[in-house]
Structure formats: C-alpha cells, structure tokens
C-alpha positions in Angstrom: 64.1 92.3 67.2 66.1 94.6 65.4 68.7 96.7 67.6 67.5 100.9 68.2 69.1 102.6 65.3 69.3 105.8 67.9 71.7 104.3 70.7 73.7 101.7 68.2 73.5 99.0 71.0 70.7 97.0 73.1 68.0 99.4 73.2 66.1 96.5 75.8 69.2 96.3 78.1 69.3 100.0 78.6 65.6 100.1 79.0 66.1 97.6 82.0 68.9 99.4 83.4 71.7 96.5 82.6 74.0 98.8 80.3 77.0 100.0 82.3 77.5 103.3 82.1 80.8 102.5 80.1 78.4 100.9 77.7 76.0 103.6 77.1 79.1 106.3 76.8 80.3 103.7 74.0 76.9 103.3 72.4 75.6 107.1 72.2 79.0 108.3 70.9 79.1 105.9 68.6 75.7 106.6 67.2 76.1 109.9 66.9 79.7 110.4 65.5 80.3 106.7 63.2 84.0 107.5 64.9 86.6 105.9 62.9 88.6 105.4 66.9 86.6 104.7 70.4 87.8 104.0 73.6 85.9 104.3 77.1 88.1 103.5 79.8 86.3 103.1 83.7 89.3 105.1 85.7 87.0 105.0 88.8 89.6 102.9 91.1 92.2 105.3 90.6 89.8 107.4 92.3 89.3 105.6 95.4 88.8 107.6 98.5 88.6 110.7 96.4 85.2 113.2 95.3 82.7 112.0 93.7 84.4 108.1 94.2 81.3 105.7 94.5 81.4 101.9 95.4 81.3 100.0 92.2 83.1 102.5 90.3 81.1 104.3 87.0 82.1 107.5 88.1 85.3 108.9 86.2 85.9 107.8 82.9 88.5 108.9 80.0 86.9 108.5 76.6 89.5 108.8 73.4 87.0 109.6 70.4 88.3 110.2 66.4 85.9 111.0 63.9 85.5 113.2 60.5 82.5 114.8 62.1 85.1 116.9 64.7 87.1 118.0 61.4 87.1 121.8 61.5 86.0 122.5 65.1 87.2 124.3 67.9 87.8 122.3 70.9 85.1 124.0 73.1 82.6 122.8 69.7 83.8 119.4 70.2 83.4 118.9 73.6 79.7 120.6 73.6 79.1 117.9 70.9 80.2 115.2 72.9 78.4 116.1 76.2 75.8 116.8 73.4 75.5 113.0 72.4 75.7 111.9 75.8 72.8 113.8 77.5 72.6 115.4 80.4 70.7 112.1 81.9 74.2 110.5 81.0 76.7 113.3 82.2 74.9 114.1 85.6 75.7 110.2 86.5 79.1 111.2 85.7 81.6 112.7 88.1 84.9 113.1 86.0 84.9 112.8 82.0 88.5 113.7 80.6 88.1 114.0 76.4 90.9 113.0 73.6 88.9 114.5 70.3 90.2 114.2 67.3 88.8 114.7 64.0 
C-alpha cells in the first residue's frame, strides 16, 4: 500500500493510534511545508511535576521548522500556519508548543 500523500507518514499507524505525538507533529508539518530543516524534540521530562505534565510524557514539545513557504511572513502568519497544519485535534493534545520558524 502506498503511504497517505496528506500526512507524509503511516497513514495505518495513525489510524490505529500507534503514531506518537512527536510523530504526527513531524509528519503533518512536513506535509504541509516540504521544510528544507525539522526537528521535534519531546521536552516533557523537563516538565515533571509541573502543569499540564502527564505520565509518559507527549505534552511539551519544541519544534525547530525552516522552509521557503514562511519567506515573507510575519511571525504571528507563521505560527497560525503551523498550528494550521497541525489541527486543532493535534494542538489540544498538546500542553506547551515553543516554535523556531524560519523561512
């Protein structure tokens, strides 16, 4: 089976629930802005004992994102975009997303 053109990963692994959230953050962003730089970092055990801390972490993540697509916008534009891409099913299983956008 070919692998959904919409997410750019597993499309049967998210189905099932399997995809970390880490995962998904990686796959959505990557479909919708082809960056040229991506990295997701899980910064949940920093967070230990603090708000919105859950047991197995998946809570607070920082995401470093380049790509031509941001060239031009303001950073509220980018940021909208991102949160865009991820979906609000996405960002309310989110507690704390810190952004690095670049274009």
């Amino acid at each position: 089976m070919a692998a959904d053109r919409r997410g750019g990963g597993d499309f049967f692994a998210r189905l099932s629930g399997k995809m970390s959230v880490t995962d998904e953050i990686r796959t959505r962003l990557t479909a919708a802005f082809d960056p040229s730089a991506l990295e997701v970092v899980d910064d949940s055990e920093r967070h230990r004992g603090h708000a919105g801390y859950q047991e197995g972490g998946e809570s607070h993540f920082n995401v470093m994102i380049r790509a031509a697509g941001f060239k031009g916008q303001s950073r509220i534009a980018r940021h909208r975009a991102v949160h865009s891409a991820l979906g609000p099913d996405l960002v309310a299983r989110i507690h704390a997303l810190s952004l690095d956008i670049g274009g």
